[in-house]
C-alpha positions as CSV (number, residue, x, y, z in Angstrom):
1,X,108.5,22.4,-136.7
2,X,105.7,21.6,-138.7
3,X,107.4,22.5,-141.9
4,X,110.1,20.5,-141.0
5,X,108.3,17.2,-140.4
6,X,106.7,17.7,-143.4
7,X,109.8,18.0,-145.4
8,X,111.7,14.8,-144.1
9,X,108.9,12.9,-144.1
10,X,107.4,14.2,-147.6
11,X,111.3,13.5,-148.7
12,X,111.4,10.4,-147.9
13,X,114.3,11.6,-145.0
14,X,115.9,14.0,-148.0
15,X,115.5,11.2,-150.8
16,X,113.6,14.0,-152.5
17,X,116.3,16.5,-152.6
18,X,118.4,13.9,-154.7
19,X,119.6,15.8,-157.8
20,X,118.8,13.3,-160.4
21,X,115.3,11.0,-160.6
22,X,114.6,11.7,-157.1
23,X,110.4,9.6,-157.7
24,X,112.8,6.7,-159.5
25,X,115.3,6.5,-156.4
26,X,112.2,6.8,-153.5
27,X,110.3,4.2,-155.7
28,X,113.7,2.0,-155.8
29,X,114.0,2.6,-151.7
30,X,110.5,1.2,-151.3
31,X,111.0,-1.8,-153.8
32,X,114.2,-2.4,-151.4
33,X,112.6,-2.1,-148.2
34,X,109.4,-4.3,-149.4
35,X,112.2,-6.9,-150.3
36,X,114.5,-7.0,-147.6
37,X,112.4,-6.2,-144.5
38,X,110.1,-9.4,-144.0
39,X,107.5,-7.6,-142.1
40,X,106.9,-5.7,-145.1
41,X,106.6,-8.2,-147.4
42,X,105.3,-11.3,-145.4
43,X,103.0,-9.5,-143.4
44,X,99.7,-8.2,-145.8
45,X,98.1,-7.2,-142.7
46,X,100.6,-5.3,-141.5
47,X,101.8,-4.1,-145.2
48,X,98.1,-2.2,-146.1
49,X,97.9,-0.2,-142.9
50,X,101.4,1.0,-143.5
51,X,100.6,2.1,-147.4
52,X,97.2,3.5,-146.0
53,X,99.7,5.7,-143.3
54,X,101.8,6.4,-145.9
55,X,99.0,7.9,-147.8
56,X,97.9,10.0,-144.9
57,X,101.3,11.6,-144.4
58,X,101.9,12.2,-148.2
59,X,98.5,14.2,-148.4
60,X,99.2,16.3,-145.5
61,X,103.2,16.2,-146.1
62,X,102.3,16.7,-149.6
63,X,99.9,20.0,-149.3
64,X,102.6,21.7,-146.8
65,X,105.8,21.0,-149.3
66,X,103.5,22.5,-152.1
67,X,102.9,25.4,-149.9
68,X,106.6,25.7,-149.7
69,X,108.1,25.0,-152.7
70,X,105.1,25.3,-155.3
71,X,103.0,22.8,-156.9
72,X,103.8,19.5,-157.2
73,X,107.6,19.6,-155.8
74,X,110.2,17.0,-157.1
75,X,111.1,16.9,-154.0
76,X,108.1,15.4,-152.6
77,X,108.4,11.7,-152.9
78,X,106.5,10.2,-150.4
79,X,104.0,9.6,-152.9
80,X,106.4,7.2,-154.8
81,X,107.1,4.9,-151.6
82,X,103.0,4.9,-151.4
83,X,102.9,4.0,-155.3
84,X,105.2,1.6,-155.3
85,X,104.0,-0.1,-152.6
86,X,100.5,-0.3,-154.0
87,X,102.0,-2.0,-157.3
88,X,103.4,-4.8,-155.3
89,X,100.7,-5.6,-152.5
90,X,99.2,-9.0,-152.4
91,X,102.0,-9.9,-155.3
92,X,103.8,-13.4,-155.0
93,X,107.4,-12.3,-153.6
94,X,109.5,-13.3,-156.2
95,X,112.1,-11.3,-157.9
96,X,110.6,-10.9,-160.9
97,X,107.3,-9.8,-160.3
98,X,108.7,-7.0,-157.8
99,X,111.1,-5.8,-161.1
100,X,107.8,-5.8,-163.4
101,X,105.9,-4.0,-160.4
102,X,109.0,-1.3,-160.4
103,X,108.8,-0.9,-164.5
104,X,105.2,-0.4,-164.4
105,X,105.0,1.8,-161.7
106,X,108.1,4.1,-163.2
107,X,106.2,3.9,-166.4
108,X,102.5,5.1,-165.0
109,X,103.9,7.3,-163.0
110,X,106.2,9.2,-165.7
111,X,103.7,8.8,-168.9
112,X,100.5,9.4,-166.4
113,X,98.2,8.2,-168.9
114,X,94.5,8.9,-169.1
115,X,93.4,9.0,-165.3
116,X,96.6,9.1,-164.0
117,X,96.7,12.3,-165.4
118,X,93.6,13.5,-164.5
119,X,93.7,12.6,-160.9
120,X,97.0,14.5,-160.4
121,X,94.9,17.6,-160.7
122,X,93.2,17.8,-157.3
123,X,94.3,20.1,-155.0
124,X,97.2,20.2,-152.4
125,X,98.5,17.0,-151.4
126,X,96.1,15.2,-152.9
127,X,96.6,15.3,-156.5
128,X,100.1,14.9,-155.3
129,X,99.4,11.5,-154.1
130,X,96.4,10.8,-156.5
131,X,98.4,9.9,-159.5
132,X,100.9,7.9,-157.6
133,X,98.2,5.5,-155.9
134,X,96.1,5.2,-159.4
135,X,99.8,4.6,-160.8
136,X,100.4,2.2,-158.7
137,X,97.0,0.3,-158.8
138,X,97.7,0.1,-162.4
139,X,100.8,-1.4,-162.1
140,X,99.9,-4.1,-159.7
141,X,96.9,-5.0,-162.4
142,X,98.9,-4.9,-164.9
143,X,101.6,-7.5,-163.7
144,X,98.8,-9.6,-162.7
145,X,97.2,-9.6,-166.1
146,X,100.8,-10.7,-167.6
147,X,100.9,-13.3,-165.1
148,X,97.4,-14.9,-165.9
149,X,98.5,-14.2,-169.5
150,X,102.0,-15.7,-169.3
151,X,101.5,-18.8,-166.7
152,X,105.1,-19.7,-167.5
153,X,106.2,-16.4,-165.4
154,X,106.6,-17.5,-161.5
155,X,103.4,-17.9,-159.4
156,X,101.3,-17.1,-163.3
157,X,98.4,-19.3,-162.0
158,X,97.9,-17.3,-158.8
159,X,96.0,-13.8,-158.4
């Protein structure tokens, strides 16, 4: 039973076992639900405790998928929602930013430079979920950096 929690929930509900960019399509599933369900999006203080729980699960989901399928699966995902999410909290809602947040994430994620890297390393689920948080930290400081750089973007003056 416990495997099989772990593998819909560390699939994102079989997003994982998608054939083709399975991180891309979880990261595109969060990026949806952050846009189209308001309690998500409108809601910070309901928003952090759910990437915080989304953490939690992908650790543990993550470390018993590894167990399973070997390090690091593709088919773990979870980690991307978590990511993703973390490059758009506390971001103005506006389409834009949320595309930029996606980009950078994708681009963190897949390059993993310098830390990213490094983090992904630790054992188990978490270096499964390290890279994807620091990735998606990244991401949310870098779209805020190019919108106190470019205050023509939407929302450029806030941070």
């Amino acid at each position: 039973m416990n495997r099989f929690v772990a593998r819909a929930l560390g699939s994102v509900l079989g997003t994982g076992f998608i054939p083709f960019a399975p991180g891309t399509v979880a990261s595109l599933f969060a990026l949806l639900a952050f846009y189209f369900v308001p309690a998500i999006s409108g809601r910070i203080e309901l928003f952090v405790p759910l990437i915080v729980l989304t953490v939690v699960i992908g650790v543990w989901s993550g470390g018993v998928m590894e167990e399973e399928y070997g390090e690091d699966p593709s088919s773990t995902v979870i980690d991307e929602v978590a990511g993703q999410w973390i490059a758009l909290v506390a971001l103005p809602f506006h389409p834009l930013l949320m595309l930029l947040s996606f980009i950078f994430f994708r681009v963190f994620d897949i390059f993993k430079p310098g830390p990213v890297d490094y983090v992904q390393r630790y054992p188990g689920g978490w270096g499964i979920m390290a890279d994807d948080v620091l990735a998606g930290v990244m991401a949310n400081m870098t779209v805020r950096l190019i919108m106190l750089v470019l205050p023509l973007l939407p929302y450029g003056f806030a941070l």
